[in-house]
C-alpha positions in Angstrom: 122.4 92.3 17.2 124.9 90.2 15.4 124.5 87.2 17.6 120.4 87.7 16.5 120.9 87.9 13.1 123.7 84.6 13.3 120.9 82.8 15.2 118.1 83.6 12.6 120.4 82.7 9.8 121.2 79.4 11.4 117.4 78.7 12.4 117.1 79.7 8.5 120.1 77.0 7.0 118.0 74.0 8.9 114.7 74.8 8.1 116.0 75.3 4.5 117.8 72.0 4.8 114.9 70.3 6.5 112.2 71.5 3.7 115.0 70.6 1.1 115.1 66.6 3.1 111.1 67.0 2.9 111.4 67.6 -1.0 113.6 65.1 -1.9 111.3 62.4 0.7 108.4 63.9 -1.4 110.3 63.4 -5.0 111.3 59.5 -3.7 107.6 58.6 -3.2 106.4 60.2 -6.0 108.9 58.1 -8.1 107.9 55.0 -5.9 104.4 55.6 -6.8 104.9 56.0 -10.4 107.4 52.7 -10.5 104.1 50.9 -9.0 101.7 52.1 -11.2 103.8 50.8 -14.1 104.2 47.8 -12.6 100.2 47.6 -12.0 99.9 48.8 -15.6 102.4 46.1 -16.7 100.8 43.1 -14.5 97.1 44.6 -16.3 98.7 44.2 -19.8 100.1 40.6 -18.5 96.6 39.7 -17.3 95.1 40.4 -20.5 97.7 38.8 -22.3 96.8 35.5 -20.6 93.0 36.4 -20.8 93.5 36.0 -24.3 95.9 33.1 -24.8 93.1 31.7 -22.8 90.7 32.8 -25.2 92.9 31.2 -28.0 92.9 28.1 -26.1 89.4 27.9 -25.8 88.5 28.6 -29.4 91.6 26.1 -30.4 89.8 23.3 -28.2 86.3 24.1 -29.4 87.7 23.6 -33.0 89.4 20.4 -32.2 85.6 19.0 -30.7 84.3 20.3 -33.7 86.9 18.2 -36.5 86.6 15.1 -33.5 83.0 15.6 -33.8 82.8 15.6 -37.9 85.5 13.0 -37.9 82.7 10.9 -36.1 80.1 12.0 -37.9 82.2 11.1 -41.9 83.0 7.5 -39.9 79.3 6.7 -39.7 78.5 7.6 -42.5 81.0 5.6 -43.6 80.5 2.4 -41.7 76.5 2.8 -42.9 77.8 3.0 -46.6 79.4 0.0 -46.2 76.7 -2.0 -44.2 74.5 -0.8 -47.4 76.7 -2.0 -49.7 77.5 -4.9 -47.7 73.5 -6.2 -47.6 73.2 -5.2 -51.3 
């Protein structure tokens, strides 16, 4: 009887120690899959960071065309002034 009861205890200590290995596996990949979500959140945020400097860029360049383009525009109208009052 006593060798029975040693034997189920033992049988008990590694299946204890075995679902206490599967725990801490299970704790380990749960941390692992939160680390990578953050780091997918973080590479998301990153993205639309540089989405949006791109966006600045863009408007930045579209408003340089536009002074280039009334620059133009004020040195024609210039250069006809002075052919107007050049053939007065």
């Amino acid at each position: 009887m006593t060798r029975l009861v040693t034997r189920d205890v033992s049988r008990f200590s590694k299946n204890r120690d075995f679902f206490r290995e599967f725990e801490i596996e299970t704790e380990n990949r749960d941390r692992d899959s939160k680390s990578f979500e953050t780091e997918t959140e973080n590479r998301d945020r990153d993205s639309k960071c540089f989405e949006t400097e791109n966006r600045d860029r863009d408007r930045d360049s579209k408003s340089f065309e536009t002074e280039i383009l009334g620059l133009d525009s004020r040195s024609r109208n210039l250069k006809e002034d002075l052919e107007v009052m050049g053939g007065s």
